[in-house]
C-alpha positions in Angstrom: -84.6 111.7 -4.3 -80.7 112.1 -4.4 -79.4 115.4 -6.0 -76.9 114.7 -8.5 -74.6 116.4 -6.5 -75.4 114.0 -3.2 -75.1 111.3 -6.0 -71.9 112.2 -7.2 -70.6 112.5 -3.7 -71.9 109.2 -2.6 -69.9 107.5 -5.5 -66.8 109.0 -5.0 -66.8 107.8 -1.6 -67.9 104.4 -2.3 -65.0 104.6 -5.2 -62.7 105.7 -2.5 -63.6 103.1 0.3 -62.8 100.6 -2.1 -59.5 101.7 -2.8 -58.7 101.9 1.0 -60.1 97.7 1.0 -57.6 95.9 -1.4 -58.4 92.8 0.9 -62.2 92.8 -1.0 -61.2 93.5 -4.3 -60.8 89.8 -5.5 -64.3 89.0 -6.0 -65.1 85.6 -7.8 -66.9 85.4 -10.5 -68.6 82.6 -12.0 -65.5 81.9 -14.8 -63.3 80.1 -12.3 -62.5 79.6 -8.8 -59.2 81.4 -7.1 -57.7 79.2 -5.0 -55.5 79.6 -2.1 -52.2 77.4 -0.9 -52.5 78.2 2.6 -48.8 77.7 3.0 -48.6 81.4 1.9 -50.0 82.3 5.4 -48.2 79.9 7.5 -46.6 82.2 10.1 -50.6 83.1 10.7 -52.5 80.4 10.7 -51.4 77.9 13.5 -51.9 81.0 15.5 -55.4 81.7 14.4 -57.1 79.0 12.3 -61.1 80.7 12.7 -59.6 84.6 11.6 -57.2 83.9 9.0 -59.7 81.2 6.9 -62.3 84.1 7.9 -59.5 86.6 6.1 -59.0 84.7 3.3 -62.6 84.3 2.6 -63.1 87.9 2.3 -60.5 88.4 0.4 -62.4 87.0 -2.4 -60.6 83.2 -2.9 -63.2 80.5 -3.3 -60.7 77.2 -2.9 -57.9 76.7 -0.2 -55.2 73.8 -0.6 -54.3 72.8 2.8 -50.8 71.6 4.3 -49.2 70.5 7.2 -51.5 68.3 8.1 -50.3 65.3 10.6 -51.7 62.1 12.3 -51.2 63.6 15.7 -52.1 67.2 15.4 -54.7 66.9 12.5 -55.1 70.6 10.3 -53.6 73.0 13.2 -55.2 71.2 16.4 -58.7 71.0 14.6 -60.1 67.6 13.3 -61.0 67.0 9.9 -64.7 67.4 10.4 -64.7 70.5 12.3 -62.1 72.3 9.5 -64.7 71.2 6.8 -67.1 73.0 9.6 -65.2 76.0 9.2 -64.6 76.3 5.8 -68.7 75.6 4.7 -69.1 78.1 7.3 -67.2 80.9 5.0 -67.9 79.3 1.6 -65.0 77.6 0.9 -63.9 74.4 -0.7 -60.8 72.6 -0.2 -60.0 70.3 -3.7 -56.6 69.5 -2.6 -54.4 69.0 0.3 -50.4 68.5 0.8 -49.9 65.4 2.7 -46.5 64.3 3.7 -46.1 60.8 2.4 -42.8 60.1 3.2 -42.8 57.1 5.1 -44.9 55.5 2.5 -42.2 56.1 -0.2 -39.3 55.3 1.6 -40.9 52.1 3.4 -44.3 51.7 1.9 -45.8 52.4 5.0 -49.4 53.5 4.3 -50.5 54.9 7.9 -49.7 58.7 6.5 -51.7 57.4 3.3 -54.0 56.2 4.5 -54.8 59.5 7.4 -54.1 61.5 4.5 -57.2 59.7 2.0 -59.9 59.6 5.4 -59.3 63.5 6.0 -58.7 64.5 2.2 -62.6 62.4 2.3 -64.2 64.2 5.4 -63.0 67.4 3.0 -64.4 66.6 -0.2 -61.3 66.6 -1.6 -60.5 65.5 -5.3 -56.6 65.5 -4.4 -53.7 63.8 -2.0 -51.0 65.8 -3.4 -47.4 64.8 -2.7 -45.7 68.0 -2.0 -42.3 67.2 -1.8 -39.0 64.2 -2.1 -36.4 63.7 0.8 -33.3 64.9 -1.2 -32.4 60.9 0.3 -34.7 59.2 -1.9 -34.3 61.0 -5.2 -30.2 60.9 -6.2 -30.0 58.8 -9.4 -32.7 57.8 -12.3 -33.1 55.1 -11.1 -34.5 56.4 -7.7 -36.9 58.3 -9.4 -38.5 55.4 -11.8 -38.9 53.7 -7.8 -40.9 56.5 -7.0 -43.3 56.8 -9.5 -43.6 53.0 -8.7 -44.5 54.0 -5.8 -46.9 56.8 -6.4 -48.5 54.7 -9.1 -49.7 52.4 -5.7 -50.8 55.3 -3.9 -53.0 56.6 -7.1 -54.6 52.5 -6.7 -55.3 53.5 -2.9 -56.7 57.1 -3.4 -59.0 55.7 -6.5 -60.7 53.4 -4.6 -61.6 56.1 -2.0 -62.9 58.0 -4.9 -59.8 60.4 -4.8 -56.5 61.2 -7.3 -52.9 60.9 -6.4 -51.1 64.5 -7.5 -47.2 65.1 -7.8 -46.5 68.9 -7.0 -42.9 69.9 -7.9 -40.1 72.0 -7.3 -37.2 72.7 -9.4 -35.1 69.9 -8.3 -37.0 67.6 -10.5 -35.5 69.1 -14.0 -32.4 68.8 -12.8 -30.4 65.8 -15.6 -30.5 62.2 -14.5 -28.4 61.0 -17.4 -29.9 61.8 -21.0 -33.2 63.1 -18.9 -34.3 64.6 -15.9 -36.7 63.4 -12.7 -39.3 64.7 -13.9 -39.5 63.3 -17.4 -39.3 60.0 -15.9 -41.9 60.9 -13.3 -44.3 61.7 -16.3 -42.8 58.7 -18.0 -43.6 56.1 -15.6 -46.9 57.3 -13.5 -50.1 55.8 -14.9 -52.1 58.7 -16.5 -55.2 56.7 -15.2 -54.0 57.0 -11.7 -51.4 59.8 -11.4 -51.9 63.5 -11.8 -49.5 66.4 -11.6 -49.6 69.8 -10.1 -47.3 71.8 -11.7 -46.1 75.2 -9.8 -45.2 77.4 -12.6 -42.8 79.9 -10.4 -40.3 76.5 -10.1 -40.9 75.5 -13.7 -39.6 79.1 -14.4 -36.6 78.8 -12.2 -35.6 75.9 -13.7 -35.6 77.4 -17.1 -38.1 75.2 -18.8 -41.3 76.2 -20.1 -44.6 75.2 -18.7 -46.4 75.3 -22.4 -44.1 72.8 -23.7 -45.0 70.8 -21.0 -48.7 71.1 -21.3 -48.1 70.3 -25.0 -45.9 67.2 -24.8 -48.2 66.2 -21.8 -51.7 67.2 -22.6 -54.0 66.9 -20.0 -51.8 65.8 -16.7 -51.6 69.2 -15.4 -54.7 69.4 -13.5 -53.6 72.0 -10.9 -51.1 74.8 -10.7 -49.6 77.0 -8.4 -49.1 80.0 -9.8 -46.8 82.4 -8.1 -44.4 85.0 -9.8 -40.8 86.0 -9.6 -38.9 89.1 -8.8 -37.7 90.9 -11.5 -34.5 91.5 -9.8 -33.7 88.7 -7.6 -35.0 85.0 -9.0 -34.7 83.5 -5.7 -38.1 85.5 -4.5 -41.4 85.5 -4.9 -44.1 88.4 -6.1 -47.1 89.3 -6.4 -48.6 88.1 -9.3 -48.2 90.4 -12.6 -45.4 92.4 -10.3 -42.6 89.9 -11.7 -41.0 88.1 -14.7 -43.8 85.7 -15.4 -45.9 86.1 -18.8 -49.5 83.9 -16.9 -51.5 85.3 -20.2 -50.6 82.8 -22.7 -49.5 79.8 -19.9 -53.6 80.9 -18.8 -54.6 80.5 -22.4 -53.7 77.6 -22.8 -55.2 75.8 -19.3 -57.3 73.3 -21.0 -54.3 71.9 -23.3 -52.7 71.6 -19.5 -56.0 70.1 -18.1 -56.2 72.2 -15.7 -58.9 72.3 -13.1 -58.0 73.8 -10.1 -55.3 76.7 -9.5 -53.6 78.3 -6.1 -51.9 81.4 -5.7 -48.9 80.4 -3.5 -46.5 83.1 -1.9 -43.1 81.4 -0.2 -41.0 84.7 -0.1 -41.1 88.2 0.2 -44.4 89.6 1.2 -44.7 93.4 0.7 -46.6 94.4 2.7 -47.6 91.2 4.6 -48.8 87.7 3.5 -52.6 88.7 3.3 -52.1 91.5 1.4 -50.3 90.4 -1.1 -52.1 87.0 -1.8 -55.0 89.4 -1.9 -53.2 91.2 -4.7 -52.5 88.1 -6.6 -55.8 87.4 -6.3 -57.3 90.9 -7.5 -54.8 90.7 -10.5 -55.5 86.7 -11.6 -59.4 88.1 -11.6 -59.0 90.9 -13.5 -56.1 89.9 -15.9 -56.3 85.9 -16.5 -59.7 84.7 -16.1 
């Protein structure tokens, strides 16, 4: 039997180990799943796929949003099948990827498409998300009503594979066409049937606009987020979440007006100390402040 006094001990040194492991102290719980954009570790990960999915496993995330994915070199010289290998292996999901679909919007080329739907399949994923516009393609209204044209026929290719077209945004999309601004007409002219939107609340933000008017102007079309803060000092960086200027409680209170279904902690800038660390630290506060 333990003394109270080997009890007590014991405790403090289990208290005190877990201090000393901020990496472990995002645990998931059954409310919702912390996901991952695994951009935030890009410096790592082309250098070690196995470790770093490994890392972010442990450090309590549950869903990863891949990028950089390409014809040639697949997810970081590893097919589709033996990535899904990997991430079953350490209990992860992957509901949405950034594909580069540029040649398809500029030309209608659907190779890219059509790689991005097979491996966003082999996945499991729910989402081909379009992560960004070639400033080329996106100078006048007019250029963005052809887009949405355009991502309305990729939603009709992605549906019939079972999967959803999603439109993830910076801040370039608020700024005025006119009477408007990209965006609006983006949400304007996408079929809600086909089209989804993944809204990164750190650009929404920087823009100046607010994401709860656009959850309640748009109800439902928000089915993902990226949610990353800003420096209190300099607006240009990133921090860790609940470090910055962003309010999350009431934008996380109301994630079903949004639709929400899926969410990523995504850091771009300024790491302190490093990137795992501090996505860990997003993820420890998002679990034990917003969900």
């Amino acid at each position: 039997m333990l003394s109270r006094r080997s009890f007590i001990l014991n405790s403090s040194m289990a208290a005190a180990a877990a201090l000393l492991v901020p990496s472990f102290a995002c645990m998931s719980n059954d409310k919702r799943a912390i996901g991952l954009q695994l951009y935030s570790l890009r410096d790592e990960l082309p250098k070690d796929v196995k470790g770093t999915i490994e890392k972010v496993a442990k450090a309590g995330f549950k869903e990863v949003e891949t990028y950089g994915f390409s014809i040639k070199d697949q997810f970081w010289g590893l097919s589709p099948e033996a990535f899904k290998k990997l991430l079953d292996a350490n209990g992860l999901t992957s509901p949405s990827g950034h594909y580069g679909l540029g040649t398809f919007l500029t030309d209608g080329n659907t190779d890219e498409l059509k790689a991005a739907i097979a491996a966003a399949k082999v996945l499991g994923s729910e989402y081909v998300t379009i992560p960004w516009l070639d400033e080329s393609i996106r100078k006048t209204a007019d250029d963005y009503k052809k887009i949405a044209l355009k991502i309305n026929e990729a939603g009709k290719l992605t549906k019939e594979a079972g999967i959803r077209i999603a439109y993830h945004n910076h801040n370039f999309e608020f700024d005025k066409q006119g009477d408007t601004t990209g965006y609006e007409i983006l949400l304007k002219n996408t079929d809600k049937n086909l089209v989804d939107f993944e809204l990164d609340l750190y650009w929404v933000a920087r823009s100046g606009n607010d994401p709860i008017k656009l959850f309640t102007e748009n109800p439902g079309r928000f089915t993902m987020w990226h949610v990353k803060d800003m420096d209190k000092t300099d607006p240009a960086l990133n921090a860790e979440v609940g470090t910055g200027s962003i309010d999350f409680k009431p934008i996380f209170a109301d994630a079903k007006l949004s639709g929400m279904k899926h969410f990523f902690v995504e850091h771009e800038t300024n790491y302190k100390p490093n990137p795992m660390e501090s996505v860990a630290a997003s993820c420890a506060y998002i679990q034990k402040n917003l969900i």
